[in-house]
N, C-alpha and C positions, 0 to 999 in steps of 0.2 A: 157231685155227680158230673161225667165227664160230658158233654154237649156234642153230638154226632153232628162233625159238617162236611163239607160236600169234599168227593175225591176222586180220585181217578190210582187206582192199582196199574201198574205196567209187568205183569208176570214176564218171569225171564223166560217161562216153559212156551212159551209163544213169539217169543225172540226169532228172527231170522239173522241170519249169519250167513256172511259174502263172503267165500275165497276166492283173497288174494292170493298171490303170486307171496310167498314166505308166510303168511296171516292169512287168517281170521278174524272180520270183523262185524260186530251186531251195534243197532241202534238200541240204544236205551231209551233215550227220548230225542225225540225232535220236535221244536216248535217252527211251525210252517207261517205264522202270524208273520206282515210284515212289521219291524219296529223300528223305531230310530237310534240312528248308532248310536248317541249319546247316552241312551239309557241301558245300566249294569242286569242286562236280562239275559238267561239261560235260552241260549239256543241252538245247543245240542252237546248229547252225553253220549259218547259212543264206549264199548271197550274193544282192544286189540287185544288178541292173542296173538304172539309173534312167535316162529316157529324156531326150534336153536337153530342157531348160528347164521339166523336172517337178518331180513331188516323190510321197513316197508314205511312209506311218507304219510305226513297227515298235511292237508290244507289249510293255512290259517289264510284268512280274510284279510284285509285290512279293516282297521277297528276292532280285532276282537283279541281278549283275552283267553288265554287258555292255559290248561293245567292239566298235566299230565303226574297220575297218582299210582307206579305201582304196585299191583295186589299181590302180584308173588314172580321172583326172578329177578335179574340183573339186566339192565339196558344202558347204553351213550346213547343222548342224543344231539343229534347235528353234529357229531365226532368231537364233543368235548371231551377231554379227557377222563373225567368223575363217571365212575360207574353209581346206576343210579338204581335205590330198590328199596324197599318195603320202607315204610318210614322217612321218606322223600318225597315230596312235592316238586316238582319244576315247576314254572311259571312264563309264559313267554308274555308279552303284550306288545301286540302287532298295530304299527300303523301302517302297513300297504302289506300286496297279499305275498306271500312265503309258502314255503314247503319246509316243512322238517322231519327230517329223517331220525327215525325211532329204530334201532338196533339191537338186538338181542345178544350179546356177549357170552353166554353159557354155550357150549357144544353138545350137551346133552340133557337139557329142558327146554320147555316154552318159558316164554318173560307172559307175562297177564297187565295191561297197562288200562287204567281207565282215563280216557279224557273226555274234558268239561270246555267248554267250549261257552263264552259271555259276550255279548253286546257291548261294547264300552269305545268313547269317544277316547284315542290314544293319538299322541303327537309324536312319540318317537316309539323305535324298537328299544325291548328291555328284555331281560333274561334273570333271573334269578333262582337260588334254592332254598326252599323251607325244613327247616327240620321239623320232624312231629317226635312228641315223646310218647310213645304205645307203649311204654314200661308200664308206664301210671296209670292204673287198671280204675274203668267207673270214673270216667273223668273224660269230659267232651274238650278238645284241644281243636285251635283254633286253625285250620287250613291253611289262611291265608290273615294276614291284617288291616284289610281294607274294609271299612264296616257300611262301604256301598253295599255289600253282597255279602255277611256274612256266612262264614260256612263251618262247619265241623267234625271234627272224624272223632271216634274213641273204641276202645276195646270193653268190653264189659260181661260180667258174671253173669252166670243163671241168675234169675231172676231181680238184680239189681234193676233200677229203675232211674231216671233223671226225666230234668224238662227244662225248658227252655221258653221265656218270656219275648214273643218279638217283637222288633223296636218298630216296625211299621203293622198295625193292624189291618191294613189291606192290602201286607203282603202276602204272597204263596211260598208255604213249606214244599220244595224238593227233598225225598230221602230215596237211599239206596243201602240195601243190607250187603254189605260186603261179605260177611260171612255169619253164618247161625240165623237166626230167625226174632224177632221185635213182635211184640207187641206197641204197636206206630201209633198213637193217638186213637187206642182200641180196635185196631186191625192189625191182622198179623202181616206179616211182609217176611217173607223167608230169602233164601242164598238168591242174589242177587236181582230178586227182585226190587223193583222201585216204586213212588210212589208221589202224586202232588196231592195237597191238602191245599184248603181255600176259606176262608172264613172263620181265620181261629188269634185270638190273641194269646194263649199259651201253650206248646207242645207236651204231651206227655208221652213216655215210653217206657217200656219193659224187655230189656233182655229175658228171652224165651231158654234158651244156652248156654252153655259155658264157651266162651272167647269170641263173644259173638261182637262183631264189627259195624257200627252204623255209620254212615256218610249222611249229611244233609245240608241245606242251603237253604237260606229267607232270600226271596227272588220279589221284582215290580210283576206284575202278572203281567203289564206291557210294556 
């Protein structure tokens, strides 16, 4: 029997969304808590929609890690040469604050970009790319490899199911439906909305759709 514990839904139908100058941009979440750098905590999910053939910056902190994921389109960023799109992670980890510039490369769509934005004591700037394999259908693939924060993306069937055991039981599940709709630890959670969960030592979920796309994260809650 599945144990109902405490949550917070973040509906996207209640999302506000700021136009910028080329973009569009909505909070997903924000945590307003103050924390210490040192600890690998979520404190802020925004997505950009970038309009073709624009571009528009995002602020990194110092001390924070971020992760730019996106959901559909082609972008550079900070004029790296590698065009960057579905199945790509970037990764920056900032020790002092920066601006980077997120680009949209197509002339005739928007790029959809989600970034994740962490708490983390960092001593130097870093830059790297992850590949994700979304071939491999029903299978939670690891975002990143750091198991301070783990997180994970996957594509999955109508009604196919997994779960997830986490390795701190007083941590907080973050999830966000990319595309289709979950059944989340017996709540449904549809097109991009999100959601935190609190008081659970194993995750359970259910693909509602077919190609339906979950994001999630085991977070300190401070």
């Amino acid at each position: 029997m599945l144990v109902q514990t405490p949550s917070k839904i973040l509906k996207s139908d209640y999302r506000f969304w700021d136009l910028a100058p080329g973009a569009a941009i909505a909070d997903v979440y924000k945590n307003d808590r103050k924390v210490s750098s040192t600890a690998h905590t979520l404190c802020e999910v925004l997505e950009f929609v970038i309009h073709k053939d624009s571009q528009n910056p995002v602020i990194l902190k110092a001390n924070q890690k971020v992760m730019f994921v996106p959901i559909y389109g082609k972008v550079k960023i900070n004029n790296f040469n590698k065009v960057i799109e579905t199945g790509e992670v970037v990764i920056f980890e900032s020790a002092e604050d920066q601006n980077v510039i997120i680009k949209n490369v197509l002339a005739d769509e928007d790029a959809d970009v989600l970034i994740i934005k962490f708490n983390k004591h960092i001593s130097e700037n870093s830059y790297r790319i992850n590949q994700l394999d979304l071939e491999v259908r029903n299978k939670l693939n690891f975002i990143d490899t750091g198991y301070s924060s783990p997180g994970f993306i996957g594509v999955f069937d109508g009604r196919e199911s997994g779960n997830y055991i986490l390795k701190q039981k007083q941590n907080v599940i973050f999830g966000m439906v990319i595309n289709g709709a979950f059944e989340f630890q017996n709540r449904l959670i549809e097109n991009r909305d999100a959601i935190l969960i609190w008081d659970l030592e194993e995750l359970e979920f259910e693909a509602l759709t077919e190609n339906a796309i979950i994001l999630f994260f085991e977070i300190p809650e401070s």
